[in-house]
Structure formats: C-alpha cells, structure tokens
N, CA, C and O atoms as a MOPAC input file, in Angstrom:
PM7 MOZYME 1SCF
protein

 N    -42.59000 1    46.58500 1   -44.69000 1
 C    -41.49500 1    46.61600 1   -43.76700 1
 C    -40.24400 1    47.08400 1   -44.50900 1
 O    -39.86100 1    46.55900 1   -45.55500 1
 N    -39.53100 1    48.27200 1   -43.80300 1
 C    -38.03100 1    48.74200 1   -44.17100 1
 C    -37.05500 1    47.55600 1   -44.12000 1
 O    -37.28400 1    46.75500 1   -43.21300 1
 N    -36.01900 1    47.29300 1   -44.91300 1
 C    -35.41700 1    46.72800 1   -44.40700 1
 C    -33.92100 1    47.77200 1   -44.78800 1
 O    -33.92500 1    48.60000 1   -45.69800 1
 N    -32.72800 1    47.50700 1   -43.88700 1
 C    -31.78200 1    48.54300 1   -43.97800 1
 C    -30.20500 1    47.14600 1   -44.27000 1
 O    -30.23100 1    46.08200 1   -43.65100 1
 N    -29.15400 1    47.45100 1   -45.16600 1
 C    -28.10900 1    46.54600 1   -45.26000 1
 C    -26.89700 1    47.35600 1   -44.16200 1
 O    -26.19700 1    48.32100 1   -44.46900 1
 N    -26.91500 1    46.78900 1   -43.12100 1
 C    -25.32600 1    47.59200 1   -42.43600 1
 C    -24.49200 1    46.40700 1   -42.20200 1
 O    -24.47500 1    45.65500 1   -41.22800 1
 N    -23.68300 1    46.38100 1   -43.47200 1
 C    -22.32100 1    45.40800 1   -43.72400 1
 C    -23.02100 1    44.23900 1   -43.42500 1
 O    -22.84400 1    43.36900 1   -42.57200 1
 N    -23.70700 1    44.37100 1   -44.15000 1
 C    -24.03500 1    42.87100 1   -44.44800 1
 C    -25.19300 1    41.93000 1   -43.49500 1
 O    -25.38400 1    40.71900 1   -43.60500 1
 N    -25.76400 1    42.71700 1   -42.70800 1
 C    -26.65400 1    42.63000 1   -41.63200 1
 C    -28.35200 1    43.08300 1   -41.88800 1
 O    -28.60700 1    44.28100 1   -42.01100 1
 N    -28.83800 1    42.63600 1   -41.91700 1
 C    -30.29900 1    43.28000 1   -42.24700 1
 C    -30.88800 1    43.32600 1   -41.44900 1
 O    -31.18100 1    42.39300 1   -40.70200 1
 N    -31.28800 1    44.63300 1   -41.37400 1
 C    -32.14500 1    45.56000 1   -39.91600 1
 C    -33.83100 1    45.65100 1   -40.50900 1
 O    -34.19800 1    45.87500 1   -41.66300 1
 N    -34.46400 1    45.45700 1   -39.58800 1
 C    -35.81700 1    45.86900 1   -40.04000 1
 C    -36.21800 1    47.49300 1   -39.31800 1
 O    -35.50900 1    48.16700 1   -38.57200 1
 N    -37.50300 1    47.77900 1   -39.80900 1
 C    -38.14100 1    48.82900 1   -39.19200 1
 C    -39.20200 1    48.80900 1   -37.94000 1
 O    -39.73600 1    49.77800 1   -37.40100 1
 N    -39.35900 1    47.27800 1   -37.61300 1
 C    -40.15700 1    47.09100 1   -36.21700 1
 C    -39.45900 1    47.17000 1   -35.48600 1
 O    -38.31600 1    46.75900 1   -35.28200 1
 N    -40.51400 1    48.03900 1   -34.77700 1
 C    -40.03400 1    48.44300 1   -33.15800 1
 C    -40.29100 1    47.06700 1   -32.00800 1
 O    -41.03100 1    46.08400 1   -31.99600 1
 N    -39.61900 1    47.42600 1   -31.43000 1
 C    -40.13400 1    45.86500 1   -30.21800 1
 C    -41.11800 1    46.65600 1   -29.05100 1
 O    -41.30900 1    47.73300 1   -28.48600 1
 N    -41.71700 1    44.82500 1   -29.18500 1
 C    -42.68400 1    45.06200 1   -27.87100 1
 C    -42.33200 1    45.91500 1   -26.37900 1
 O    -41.27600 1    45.92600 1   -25.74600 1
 N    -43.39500 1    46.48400 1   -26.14100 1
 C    -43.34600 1    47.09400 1   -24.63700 1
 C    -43.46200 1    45.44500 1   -23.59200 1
 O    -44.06500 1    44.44800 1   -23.98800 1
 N    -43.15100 1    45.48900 1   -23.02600 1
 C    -43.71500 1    44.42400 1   -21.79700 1
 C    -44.96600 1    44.52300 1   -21.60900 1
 O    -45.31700 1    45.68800 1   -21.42500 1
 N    -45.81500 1    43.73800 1   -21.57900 1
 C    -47.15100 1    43.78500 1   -21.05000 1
 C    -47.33300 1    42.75100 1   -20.04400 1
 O    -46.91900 1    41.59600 1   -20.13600 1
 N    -48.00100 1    43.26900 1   -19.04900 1
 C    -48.39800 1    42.55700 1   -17.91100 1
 C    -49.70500 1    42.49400 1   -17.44500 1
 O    -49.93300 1    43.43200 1   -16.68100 1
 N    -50.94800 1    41.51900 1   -17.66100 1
 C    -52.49000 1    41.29500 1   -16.98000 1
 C    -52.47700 1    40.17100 1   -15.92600 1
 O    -52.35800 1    38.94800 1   -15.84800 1
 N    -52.68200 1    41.36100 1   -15.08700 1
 C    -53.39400 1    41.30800 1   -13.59300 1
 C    -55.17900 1    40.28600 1   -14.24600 1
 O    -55.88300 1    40.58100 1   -15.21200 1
 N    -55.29400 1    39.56000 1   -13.61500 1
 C    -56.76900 1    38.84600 1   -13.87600 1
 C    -57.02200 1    37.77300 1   -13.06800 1
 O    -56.16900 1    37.16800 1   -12.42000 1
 N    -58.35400 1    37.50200 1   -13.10900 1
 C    -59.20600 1    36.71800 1   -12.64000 1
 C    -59.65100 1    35.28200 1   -13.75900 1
 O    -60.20300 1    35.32300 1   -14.85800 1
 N    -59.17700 1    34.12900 1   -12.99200 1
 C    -59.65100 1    33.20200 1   -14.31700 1
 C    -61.21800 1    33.26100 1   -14.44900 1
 O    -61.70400 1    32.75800 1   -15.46200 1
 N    -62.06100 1    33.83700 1   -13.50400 1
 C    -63.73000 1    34.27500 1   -13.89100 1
 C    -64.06600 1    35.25700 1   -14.04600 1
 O    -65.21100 1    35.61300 1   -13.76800 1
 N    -62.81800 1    36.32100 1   -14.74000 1
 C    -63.29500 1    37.53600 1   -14.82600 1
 C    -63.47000 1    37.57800 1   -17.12500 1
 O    -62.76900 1    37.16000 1   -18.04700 1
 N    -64.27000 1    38.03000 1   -17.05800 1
 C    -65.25400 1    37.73600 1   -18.85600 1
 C    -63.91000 1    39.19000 1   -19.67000 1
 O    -63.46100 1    39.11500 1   -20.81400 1
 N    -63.58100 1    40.32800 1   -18.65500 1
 C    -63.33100 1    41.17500 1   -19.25400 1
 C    -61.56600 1    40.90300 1   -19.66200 1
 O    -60.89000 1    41.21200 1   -20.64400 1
 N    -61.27200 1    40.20700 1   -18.43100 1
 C    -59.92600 1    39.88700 1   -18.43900 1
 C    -59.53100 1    38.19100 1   -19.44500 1
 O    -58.42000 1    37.71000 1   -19.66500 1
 N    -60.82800 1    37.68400 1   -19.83900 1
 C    -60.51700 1    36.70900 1   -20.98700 1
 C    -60.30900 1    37.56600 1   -22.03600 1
 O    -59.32600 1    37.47300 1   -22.77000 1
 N    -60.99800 1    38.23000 1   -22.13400 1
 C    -61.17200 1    39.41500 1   -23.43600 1
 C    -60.25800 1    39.81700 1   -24.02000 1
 O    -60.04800 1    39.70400 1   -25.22800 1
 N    -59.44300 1    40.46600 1   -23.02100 1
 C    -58.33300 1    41.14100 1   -22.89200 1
 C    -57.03600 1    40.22000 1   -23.61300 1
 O    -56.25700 1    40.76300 1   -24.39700 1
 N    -56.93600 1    38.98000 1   -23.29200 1
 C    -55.92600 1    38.22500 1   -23.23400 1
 C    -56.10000 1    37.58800 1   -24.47900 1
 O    -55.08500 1    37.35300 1   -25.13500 1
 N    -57.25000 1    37.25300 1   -24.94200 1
 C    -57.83500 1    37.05000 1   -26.27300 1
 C    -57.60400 1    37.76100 1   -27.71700 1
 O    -57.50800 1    37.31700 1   -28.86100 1
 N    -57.55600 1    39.10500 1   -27.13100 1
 C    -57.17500 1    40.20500 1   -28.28000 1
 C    -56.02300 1    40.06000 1   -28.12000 1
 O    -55.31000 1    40.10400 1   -29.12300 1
 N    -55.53900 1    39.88200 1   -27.07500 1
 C    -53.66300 1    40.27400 1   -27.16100 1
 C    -53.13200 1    38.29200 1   -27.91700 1
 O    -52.20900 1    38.66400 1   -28.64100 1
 N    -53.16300 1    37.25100 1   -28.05100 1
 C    -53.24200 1    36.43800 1   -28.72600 1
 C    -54.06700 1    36.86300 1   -30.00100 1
 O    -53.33000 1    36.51800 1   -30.92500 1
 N    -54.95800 1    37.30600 1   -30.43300 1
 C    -55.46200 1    37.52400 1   -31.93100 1
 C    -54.55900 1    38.53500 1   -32.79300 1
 O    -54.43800 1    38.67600 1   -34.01000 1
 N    -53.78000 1    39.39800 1   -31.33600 1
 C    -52.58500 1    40.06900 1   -32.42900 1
 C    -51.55800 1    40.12500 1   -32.35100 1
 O    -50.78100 1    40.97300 1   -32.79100 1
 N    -51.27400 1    38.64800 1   -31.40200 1
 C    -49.80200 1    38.31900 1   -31.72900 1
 C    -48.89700 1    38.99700 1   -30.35400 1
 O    -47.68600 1    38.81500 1   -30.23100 1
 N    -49.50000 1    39.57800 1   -29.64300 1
 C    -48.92400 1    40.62400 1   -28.58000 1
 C    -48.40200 1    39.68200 1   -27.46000 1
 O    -49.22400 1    38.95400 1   -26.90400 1
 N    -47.09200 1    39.64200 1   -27.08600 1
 C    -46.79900 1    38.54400 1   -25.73000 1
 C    -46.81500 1    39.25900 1   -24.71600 1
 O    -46.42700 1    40.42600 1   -24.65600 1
 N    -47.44600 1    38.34500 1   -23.49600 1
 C    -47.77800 1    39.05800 1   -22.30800 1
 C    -47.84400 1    38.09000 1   -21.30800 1
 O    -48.12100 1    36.93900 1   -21.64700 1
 N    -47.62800 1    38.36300 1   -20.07800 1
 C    -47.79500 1    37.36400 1   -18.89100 1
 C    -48.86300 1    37.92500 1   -18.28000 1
 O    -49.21500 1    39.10400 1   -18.24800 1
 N    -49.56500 1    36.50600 1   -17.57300 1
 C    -50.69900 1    36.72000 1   -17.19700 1
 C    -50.82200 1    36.38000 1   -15.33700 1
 O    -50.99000 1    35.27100 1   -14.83000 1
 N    -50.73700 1    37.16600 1   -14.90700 1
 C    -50.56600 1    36.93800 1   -13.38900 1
 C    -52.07500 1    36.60900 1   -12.51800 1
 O    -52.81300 1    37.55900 1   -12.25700 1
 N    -52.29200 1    35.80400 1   -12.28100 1
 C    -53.72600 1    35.66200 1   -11.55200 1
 C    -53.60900 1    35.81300 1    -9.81900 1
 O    -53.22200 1    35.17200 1    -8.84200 1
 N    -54.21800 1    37.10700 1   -10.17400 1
 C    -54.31900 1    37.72900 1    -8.50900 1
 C    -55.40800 1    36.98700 1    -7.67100 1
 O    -55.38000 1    37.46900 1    -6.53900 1
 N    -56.16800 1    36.20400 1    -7.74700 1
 C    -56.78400 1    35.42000 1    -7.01300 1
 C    -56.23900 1    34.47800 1    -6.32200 1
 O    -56.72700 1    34.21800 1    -5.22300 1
 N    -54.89200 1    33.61000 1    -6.89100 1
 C    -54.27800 1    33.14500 1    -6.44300 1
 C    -52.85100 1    33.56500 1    -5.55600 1
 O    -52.22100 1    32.81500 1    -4.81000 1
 N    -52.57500 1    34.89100 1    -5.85800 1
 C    -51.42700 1    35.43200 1    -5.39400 1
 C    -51.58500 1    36.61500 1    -4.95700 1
 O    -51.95100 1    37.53100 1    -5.69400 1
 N    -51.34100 1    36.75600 1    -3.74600 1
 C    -52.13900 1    38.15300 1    -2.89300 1
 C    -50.70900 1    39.11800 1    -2.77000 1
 O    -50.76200 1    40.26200 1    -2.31900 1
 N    -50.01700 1    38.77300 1    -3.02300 1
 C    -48.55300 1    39.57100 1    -3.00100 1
 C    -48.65800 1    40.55100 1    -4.69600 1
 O    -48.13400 1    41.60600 1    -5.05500 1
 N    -49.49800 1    39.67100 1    -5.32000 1
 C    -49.25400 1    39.96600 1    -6.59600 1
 C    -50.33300 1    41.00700 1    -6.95900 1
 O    -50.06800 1    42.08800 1    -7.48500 1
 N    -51.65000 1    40.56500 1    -6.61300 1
 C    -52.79700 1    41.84900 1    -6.40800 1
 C    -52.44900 1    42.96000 1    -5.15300 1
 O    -53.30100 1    43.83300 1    -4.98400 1
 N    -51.16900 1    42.97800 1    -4.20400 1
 C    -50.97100 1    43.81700 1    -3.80700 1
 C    -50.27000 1    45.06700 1    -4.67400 1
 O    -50.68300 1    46.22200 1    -4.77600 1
 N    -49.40200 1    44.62600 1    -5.10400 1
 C    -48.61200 1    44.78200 1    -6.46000 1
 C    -49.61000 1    45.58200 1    -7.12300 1
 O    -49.46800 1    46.79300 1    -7.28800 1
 N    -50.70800 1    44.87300 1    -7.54200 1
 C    -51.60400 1    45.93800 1    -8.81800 1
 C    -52.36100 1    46.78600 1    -8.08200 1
 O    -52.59100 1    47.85400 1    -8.64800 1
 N    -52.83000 1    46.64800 1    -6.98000 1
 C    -53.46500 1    47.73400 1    -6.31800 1
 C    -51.88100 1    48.45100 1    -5.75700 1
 O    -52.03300 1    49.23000 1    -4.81500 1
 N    -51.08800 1    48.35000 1    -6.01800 1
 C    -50.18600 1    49.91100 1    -5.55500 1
 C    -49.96300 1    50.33100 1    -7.28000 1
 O    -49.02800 1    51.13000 1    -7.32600 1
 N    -50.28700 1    50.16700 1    -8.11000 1
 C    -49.55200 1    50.32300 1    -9.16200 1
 C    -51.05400 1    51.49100 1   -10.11000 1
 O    -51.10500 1    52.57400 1   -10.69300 1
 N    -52.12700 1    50.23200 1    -9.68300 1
 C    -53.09500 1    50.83400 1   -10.46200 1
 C    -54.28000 1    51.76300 1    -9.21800 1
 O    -55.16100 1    52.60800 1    -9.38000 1
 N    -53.95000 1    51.35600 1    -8.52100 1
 C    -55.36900 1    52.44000 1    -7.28900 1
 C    -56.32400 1    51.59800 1    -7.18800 1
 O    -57.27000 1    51.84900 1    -6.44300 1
 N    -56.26300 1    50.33100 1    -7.97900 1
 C    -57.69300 1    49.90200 1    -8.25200 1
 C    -57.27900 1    48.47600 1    -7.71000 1
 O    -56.16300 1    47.97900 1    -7.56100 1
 N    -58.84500 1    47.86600 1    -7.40600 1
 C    -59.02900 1    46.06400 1    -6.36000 1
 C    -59.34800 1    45.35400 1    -8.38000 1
 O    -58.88400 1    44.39000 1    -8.99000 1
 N    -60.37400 1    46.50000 1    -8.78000 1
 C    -60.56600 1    45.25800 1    -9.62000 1
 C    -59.58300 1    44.94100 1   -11.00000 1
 O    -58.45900 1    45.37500 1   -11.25200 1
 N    -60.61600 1    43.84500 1   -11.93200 1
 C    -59.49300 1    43.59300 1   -12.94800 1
 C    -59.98700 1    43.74400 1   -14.02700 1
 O    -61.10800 1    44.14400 1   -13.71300 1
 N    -59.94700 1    43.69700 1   -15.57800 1
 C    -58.30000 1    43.42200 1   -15.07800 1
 C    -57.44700 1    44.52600 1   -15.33700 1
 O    -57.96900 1    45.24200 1   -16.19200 1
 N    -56.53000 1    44.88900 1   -15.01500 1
 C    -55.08600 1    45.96700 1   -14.79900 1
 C    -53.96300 1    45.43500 1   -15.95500 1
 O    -53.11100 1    44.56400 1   -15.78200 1
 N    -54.16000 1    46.03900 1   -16.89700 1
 C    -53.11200 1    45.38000 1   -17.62100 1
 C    -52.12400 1    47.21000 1   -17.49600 1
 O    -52.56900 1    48.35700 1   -17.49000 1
 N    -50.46700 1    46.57800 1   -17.40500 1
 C    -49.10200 1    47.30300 1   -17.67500 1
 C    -48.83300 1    46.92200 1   -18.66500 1
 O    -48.76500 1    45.70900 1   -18.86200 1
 N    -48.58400 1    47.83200 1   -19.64000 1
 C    -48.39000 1    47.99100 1   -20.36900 1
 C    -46.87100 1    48.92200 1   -21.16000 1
 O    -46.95400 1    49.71200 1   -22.10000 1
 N    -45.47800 1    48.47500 1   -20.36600 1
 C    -44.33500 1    49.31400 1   -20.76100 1
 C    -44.25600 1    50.24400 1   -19.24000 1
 O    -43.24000 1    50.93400 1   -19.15400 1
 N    -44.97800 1    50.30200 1   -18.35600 1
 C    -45.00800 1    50.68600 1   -17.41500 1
 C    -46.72800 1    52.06700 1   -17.50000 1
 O    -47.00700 1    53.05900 1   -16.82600 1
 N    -47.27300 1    51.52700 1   -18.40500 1
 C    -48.03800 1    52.49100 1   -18.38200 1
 C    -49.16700 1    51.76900 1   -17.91500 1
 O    -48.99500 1    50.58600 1   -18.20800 1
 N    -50.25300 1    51.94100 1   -17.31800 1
 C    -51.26000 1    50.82100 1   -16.73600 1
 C    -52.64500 1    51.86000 1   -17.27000 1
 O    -52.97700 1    53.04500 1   -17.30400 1
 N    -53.19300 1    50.36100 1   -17.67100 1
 C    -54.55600 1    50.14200 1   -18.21300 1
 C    -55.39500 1    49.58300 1   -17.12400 1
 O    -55.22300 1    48.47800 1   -16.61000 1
 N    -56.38800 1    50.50600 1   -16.79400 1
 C    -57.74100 1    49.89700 1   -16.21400 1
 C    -58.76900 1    49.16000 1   -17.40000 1
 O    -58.90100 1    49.73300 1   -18.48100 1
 N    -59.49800 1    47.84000 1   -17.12800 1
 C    -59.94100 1    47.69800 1   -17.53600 1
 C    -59.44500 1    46.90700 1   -19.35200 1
 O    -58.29000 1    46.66100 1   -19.70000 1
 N    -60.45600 1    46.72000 1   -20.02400 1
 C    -60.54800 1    46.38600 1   -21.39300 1
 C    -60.91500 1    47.13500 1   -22.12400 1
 O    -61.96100 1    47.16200 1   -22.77200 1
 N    -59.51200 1    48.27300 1   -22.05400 1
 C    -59.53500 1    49.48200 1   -23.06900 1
 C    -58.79200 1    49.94700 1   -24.30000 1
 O    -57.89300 1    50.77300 1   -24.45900 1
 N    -59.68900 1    48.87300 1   -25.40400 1
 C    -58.85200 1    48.72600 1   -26.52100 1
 C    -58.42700 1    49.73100 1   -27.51500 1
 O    -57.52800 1    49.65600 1   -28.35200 1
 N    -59.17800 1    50.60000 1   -27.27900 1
 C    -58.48100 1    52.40500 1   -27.46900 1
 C    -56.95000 1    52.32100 1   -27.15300 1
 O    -55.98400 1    52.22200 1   -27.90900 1
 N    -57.05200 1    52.39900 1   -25.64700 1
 C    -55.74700 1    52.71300 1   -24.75900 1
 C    -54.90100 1    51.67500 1   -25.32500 1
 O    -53.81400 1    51.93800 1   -25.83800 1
 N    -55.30000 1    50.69100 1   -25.25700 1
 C    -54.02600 1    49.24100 1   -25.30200 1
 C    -53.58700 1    49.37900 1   -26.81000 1
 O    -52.36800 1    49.25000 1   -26.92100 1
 N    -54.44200 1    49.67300 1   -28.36200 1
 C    -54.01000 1    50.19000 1   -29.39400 1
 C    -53.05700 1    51.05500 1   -29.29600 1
 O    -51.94100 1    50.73700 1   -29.70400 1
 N    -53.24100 1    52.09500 1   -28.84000 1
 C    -52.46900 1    53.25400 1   -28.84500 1
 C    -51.00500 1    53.23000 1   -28.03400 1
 O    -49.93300 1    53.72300 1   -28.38400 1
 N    -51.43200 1    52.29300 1   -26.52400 1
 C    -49.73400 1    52.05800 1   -25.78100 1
 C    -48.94600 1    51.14900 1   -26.57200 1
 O    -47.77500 1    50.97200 1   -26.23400 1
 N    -49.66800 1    50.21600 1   -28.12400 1
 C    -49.04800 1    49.56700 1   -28.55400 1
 C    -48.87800 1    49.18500 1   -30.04900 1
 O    -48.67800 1    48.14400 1   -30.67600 1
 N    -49.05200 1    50.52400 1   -30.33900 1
 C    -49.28300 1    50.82800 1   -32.00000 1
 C    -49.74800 1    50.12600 1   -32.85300 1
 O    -49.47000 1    49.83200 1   -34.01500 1
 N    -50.85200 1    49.77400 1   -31.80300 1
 C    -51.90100 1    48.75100 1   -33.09800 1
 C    -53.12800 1    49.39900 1   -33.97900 1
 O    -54.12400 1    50.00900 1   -33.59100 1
 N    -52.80700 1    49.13700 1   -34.96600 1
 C    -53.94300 1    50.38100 1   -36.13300 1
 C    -55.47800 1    49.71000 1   -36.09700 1
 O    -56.39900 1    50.24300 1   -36.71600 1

C-alpha cells in the first residue's frame, strides 16, 4: 500500500468500495455462495431478500430482466447469477 504525506495527513492508495447489492433467496445454495465469498473477502454488501419483499424483487426484475437469483449490483453494474469472474473484475479482486 502507497501511502502519500499532504501536510501532515496520510492518504492511502485504496480505492473504495462500489456499493454492492444481493437480491436472494434464504434457500437459494447460489445466493449463500455469493454472500459467503463476499464475507471471505471482506466486501460489504446488503442483502435484500426478495421472497419476502415483492416491491424489492420488482426492483431486480426491472433492473436485471431476470425472476431468478441471485442478482447481485454491483456500483450499478448487475450480475446475474454467481459470477465470480464478473464480481472479481467489477471489484478488483485478483
């Protein structure tokens, strides 16, 4: 990690988190998954359970095209599915 002195202030070189947002099912295996990796690397995220909130899976079906889950946003960029390619890459994880 960079660190930078401006008058006396120390700046680092991390960038901040995007917002992340998962759409899920508490019986969905792919959307534990999901939420699992994002806790194993530290990533904060809210977890909205559309089973219980139909305003809220309306929400992800206008956002993502898609009924199922889970839909993770990601900075405004949306992930179908448990696509740890995609979710690396929207979130510069090596």
């Amino acid at each position: 990690m960079l660190y930078q002195n401006f008058g006396g202030i120390e700046m680092t070189d991390q960038k901040i988190q995007p917002k992340v947002v998962v759409f899920s099912t508490p019986t969905c295996s792919f959307c534990n998954l999901a939420k699992s990796y994002f806790r194993e690397k530290g990533v904060k995220f809210t977890d909205i359970d559309v089973s219980r909130d139909q305003t809220a899976a309306r929400d992800m079906v206008r956002r993502s095209g898609q009924m199922g889950v889970p839909v993770i946003d990601i900075g405004g960029k949306i992930v179908v599915g448990f696509n740890r390619p995609q979710i690396n890459t929207l979130l510069g994880i090596k």
